[in-house]
C-alpha positions in Angstrom: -3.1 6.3 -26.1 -5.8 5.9 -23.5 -6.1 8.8 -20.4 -6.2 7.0 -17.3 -7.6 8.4 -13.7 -6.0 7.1 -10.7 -8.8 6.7 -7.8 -7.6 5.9 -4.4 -9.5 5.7 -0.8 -6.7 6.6 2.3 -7.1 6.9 5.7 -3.9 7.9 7.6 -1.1 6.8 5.5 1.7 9.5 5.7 4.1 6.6 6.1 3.7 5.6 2.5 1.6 7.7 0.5 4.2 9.4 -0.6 6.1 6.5 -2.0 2.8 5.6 -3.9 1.9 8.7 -5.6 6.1 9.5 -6.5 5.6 6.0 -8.2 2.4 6.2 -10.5 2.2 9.9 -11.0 3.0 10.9 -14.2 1.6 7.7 -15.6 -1.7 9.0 -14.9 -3.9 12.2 -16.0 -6.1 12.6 -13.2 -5.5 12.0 -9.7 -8.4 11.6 -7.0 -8.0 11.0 -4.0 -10.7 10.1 -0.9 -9.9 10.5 2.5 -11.8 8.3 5.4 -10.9 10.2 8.2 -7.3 11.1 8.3 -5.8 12.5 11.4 -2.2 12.9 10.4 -0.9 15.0 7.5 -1.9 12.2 4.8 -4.2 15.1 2.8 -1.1 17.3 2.9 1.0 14.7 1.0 -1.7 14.6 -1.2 -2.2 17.6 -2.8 1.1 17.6 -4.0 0.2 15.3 -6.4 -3.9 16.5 -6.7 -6.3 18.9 -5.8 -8.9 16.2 -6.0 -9.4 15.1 -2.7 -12.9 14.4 -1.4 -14.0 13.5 2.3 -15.6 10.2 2.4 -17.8 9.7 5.9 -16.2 6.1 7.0 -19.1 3.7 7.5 -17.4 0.4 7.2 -17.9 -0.2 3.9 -14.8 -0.4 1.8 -16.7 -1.1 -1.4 -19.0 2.5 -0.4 -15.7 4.5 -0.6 -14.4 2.9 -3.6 -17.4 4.0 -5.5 -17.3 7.1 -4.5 -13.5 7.6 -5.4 -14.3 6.0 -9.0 -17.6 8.2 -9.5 -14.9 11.4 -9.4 -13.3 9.8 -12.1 -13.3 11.4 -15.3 -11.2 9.6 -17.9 -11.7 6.4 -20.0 -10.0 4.0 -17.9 -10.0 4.3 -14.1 -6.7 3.0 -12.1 -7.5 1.5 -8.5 -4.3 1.1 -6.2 -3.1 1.2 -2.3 -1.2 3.6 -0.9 1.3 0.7 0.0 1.6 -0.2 -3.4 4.8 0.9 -5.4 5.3 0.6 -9.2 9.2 0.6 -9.7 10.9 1.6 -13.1 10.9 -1.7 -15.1 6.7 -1.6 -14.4 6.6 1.9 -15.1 7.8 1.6 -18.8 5.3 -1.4 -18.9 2.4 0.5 -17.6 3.6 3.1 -20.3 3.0 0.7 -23.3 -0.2 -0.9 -22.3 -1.3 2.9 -22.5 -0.1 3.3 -25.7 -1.1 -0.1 -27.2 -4.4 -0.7 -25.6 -7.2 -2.2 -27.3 -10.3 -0.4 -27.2 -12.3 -3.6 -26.4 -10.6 -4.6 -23.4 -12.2 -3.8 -20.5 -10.4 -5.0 -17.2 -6.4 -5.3 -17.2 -5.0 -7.6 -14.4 -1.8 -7.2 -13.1 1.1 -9.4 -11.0 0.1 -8.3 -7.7 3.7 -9.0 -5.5 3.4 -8.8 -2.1 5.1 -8.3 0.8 4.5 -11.5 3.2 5.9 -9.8 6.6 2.2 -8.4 7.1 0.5 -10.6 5.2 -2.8 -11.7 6.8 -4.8 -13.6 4.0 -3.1 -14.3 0.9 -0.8 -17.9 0.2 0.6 -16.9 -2.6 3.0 -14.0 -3.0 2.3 -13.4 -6.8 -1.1 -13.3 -7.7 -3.4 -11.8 -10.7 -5.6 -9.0 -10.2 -7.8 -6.6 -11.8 -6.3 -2.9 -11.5 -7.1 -1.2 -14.1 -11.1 -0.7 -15.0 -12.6 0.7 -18.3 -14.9 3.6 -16.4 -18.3 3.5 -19.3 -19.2 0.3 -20.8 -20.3 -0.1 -23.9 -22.6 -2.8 -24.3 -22.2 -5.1 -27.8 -24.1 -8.1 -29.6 -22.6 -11.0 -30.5 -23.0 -14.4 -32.6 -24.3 -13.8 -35.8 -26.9 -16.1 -34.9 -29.2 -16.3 -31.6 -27.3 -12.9 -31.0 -27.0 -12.0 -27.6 -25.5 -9.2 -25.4 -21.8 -10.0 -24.1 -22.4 -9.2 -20.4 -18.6 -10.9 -19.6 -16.2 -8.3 -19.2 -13.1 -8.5 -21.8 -10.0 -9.0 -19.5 -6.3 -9.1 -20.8 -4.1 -10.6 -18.2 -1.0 -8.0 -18.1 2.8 -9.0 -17.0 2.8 -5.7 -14.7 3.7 -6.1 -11.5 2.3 -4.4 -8.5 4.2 -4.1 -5.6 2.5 -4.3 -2.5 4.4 -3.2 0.6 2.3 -2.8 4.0 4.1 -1.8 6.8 1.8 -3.0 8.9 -0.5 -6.0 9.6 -4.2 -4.8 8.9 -5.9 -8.0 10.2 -7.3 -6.8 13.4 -9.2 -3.8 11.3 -10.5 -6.4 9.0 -11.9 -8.9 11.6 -14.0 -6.6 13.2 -15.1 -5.1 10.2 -16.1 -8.7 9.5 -17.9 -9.1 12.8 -19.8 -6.5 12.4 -20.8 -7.7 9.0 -21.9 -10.9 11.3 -23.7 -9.1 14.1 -25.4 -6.9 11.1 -26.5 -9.5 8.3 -25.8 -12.5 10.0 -24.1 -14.0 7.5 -21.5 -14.0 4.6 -21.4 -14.5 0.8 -19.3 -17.2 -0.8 -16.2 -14.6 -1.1 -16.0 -13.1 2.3 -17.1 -16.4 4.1 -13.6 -17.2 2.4 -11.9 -13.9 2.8 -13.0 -14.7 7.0 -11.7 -18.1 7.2 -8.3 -17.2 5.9 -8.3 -14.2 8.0 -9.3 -15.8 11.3 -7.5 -18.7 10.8 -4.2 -17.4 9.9 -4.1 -13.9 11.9 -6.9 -14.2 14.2 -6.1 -14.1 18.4 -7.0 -16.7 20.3 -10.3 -14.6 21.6 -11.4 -14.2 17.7 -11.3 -17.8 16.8 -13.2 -18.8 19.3 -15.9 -15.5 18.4 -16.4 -17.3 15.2 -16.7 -20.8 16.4 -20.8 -20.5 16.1 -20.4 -19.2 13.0 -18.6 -21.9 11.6 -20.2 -24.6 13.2 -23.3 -23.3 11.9 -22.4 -23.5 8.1 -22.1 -27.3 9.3 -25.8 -27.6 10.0 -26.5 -26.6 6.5 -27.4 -29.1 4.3 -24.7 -29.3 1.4 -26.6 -28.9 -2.3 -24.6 -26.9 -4.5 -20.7 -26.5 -4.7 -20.6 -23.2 -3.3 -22.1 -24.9 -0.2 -19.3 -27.6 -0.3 -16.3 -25.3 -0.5 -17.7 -23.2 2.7 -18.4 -27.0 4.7 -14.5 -27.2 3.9 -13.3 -23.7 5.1 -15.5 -24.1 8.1 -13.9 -27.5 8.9 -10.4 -26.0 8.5 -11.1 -23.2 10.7 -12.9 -25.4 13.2 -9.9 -28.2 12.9 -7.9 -25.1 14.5 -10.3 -24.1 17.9 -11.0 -28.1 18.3 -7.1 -27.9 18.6 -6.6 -25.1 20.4 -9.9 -26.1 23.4 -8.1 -29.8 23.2 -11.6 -31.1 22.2 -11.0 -34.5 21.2 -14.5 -35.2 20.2 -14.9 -32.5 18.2 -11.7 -33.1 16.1 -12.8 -36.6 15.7 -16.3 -35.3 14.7 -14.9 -33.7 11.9 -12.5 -36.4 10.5 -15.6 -38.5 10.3 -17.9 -35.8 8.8 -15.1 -35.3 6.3 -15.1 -38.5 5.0 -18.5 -40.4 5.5 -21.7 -39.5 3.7 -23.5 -38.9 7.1 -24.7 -35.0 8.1 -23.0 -33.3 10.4 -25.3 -33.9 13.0 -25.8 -37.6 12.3 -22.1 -37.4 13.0 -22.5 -35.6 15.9 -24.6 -37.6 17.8 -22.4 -40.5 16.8 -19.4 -39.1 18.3 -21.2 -38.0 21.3 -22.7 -41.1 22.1 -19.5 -43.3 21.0 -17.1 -41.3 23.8 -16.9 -38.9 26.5 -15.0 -35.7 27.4 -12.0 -37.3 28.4 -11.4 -39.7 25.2 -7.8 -39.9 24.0 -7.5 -38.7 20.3 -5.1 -41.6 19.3 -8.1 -44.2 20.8 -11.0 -42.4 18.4 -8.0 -42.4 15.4 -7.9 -46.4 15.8 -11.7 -47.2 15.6 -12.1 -44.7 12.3 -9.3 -46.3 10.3 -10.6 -49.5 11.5 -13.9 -48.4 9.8 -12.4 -46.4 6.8 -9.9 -49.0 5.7 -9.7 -47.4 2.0 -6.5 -44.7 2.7 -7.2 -42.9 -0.7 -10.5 -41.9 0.5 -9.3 -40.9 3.7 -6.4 -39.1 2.2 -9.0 -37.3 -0.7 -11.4 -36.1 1.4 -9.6 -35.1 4.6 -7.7 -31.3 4.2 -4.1 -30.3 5.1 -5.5 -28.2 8.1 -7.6 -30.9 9.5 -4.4 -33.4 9.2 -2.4 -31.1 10.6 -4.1 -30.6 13.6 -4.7 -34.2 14.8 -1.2 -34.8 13.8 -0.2 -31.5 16.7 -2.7 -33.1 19.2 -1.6 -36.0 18.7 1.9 -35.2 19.5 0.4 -32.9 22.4 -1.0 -36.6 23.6 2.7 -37.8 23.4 2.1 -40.2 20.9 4.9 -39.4 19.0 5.1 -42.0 15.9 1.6 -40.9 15.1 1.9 -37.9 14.9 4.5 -38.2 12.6 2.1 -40.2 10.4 -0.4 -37.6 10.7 2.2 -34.9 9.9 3.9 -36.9 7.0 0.2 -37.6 5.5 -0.5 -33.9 5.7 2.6 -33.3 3.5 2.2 -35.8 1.1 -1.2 -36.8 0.6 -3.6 -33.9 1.7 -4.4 -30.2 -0.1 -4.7 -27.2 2.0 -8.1 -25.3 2.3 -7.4 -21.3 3.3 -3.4 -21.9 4.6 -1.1 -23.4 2.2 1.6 -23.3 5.3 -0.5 -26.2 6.3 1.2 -28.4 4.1 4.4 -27.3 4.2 5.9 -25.1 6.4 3.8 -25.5 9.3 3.8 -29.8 9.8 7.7 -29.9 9.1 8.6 -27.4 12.0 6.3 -29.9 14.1 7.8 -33.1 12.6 11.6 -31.1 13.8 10.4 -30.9 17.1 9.6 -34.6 17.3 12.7 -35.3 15.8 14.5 -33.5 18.6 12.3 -34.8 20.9 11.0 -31.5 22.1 7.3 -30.5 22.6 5.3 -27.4 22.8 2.1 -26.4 23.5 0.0 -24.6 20.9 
């Protein structure tokens, strides 16, 4: 059976700690734990469970902390978790007999991850796989008995443990300026945070914090597009940007982004377009008409154009009064488009608009 060390970072969580460590335990042989900066009595809790508890200087840098919690770590495996995470009985035994029947060769164990979507700020999914539990020395191997080379790929066995993950609180407005200073530091992001931002900003973000990361977005735009990486940020920046357009009631730049979606122009050729094509005070619905009239093919319109962006002419749209199309715009967002960083956007979101034109009721964003 393999000894497992349980490294976790906290920073004021008396309200759950508790319920973490009561949970995991006695499944575990070492127990460390790294505090951030706690004012309340979260170090307290702690050493009921461990006398290994470290001070960590906070320097916003999550991954800093984590590995300085899994350099304490003195066992073969190391177990990274939350303090509002819970592992209930049926899990327990689980976690149990992947201790007794693990293979020495894997490396990474992912579990169910089930959380809690009260506070949820990024995540679409409420079940998702993730890596917990870490083998802590690596032992490097050949392979292919001929042109051997080193596996550098971890081994991962996908586990049916499930993690539950219960925040009592929403954690978004910690995150965002973590992310702006990220911004204001380094002036930009890799592939996963760019990501991890777009969801956060667009889902959680005030009013005030979209519009802080409307350069940042519209600069991605600029880029030129070469590999896919590049393509998938274009698309979370027009998603975000679908969202502010919206919100300022800019007409021209929604419609700039329609276009750029779909046409094989850059965004600036697009751009230009729009600006010189109408002014300030163009109707949405009167931009919508010329660009079908161009784009006649629907499939293309409907591949290349995402849920958010849909969603959001379809609510200015409606904001404009133009009632049956928005519901096309709505209906088409539903049925025909995918959603970028908010899977609401194809669901949820367009069918409590298409109620309120039902009832004949409108709202302002």
């Amino acid at each position: 059976m393999i000894d497992v060390s349980l490294c976790m970072i906290v920073k004021n969580e008396s309200e759950v700690l508790d319920r973490c460590l009561k949970s995991i335990y006695d499944l575990v042989e070492e127990i460390i734990i790294v505090d951030t900066g706690s004012v309340d009595n979260t170090k307290e809790i702690a050493r009921k469970y461990t006398d290994k508890i470290y001070d960590f200087k906070w320097c916003d840098d999550f991954a800093a902390a984590r590995n300085y919690a899994f350099s304490k770590a003195t066992k073969e495996y190391i177990y990274s978790a939350d303090a509002d995470e819970v592992v209930d009985e049926v899990n327990r035994k689980k976690f149990l007999d992947l201790k007794k029947a693990m293979l020495p060769e894997i490396e990474i164990v992912q579990m169910i991850y089930h959380t809690d979507m009260t506070y949820n700020t990024t995540e679409n999914f409420t079940r998702d796989l993730r890596p917990k539990l870490y083998k802590r020395l690596r032992n490097f191997t050949w392979i292919n008995p001929i042109h051997e080379t080193v596996r550098l790929e971890p081994v991962v066995y996908n586990s049916d443990i499930e993690i539950l993950h219960m925040p009592t609180s929403n954690h978004c407005q910690r995150d965002l300026n973590l992310f702006e200073k990220i911004l204001e530091k380094e002036g930009e992001l890799n592939n996963k945070l760019h990501m991890m931002y777009a969801r956060e900003v667009y889902k959680s973000g005030t009013d005030e914090q979209l519009l802080k990361s409307k350069d940042y977005f519209e600069n991605i735009l600029h880029k030129q597009i070469i590999t896919n990486e590049d393509y998938d940020r274009a698309k979370e920046a027009i998603a975000v940007l679908s969202k502010i357009y919206n919100m300022e009631k800019d007409n021209k730049g929604l419609l700039t982004l329609l276009k750029y979606s779909v046409s094989e122009l850059s965004y600036e050729e697009v751009r230009r377009e729009i600006g010189h094509n109408y002014d300030n005070n163009v109707m949405l619905i009167d931009g919508i008409k010329d660009f079908e009239n161009e784009f006649r093919n629907v499939r293309d319109i409907n591949m290349h154009v995402s849920a958010e962006l849909s969603l959001h002419i379809g609510i200015r749209l409606m904001e404009e009064k133009m009632l049956e199309d928005s519901r096309k715009w709505l209906l088409r967002t539903i049925h025909k488009t995918r959603s970028i960083i908010d899977v609401d956007s194809t669901t949820k979101i367009p069918n409590e608009y298409l109620q309120l034109i039902d009832s004949k009721k409108l709202i302002q964003i």
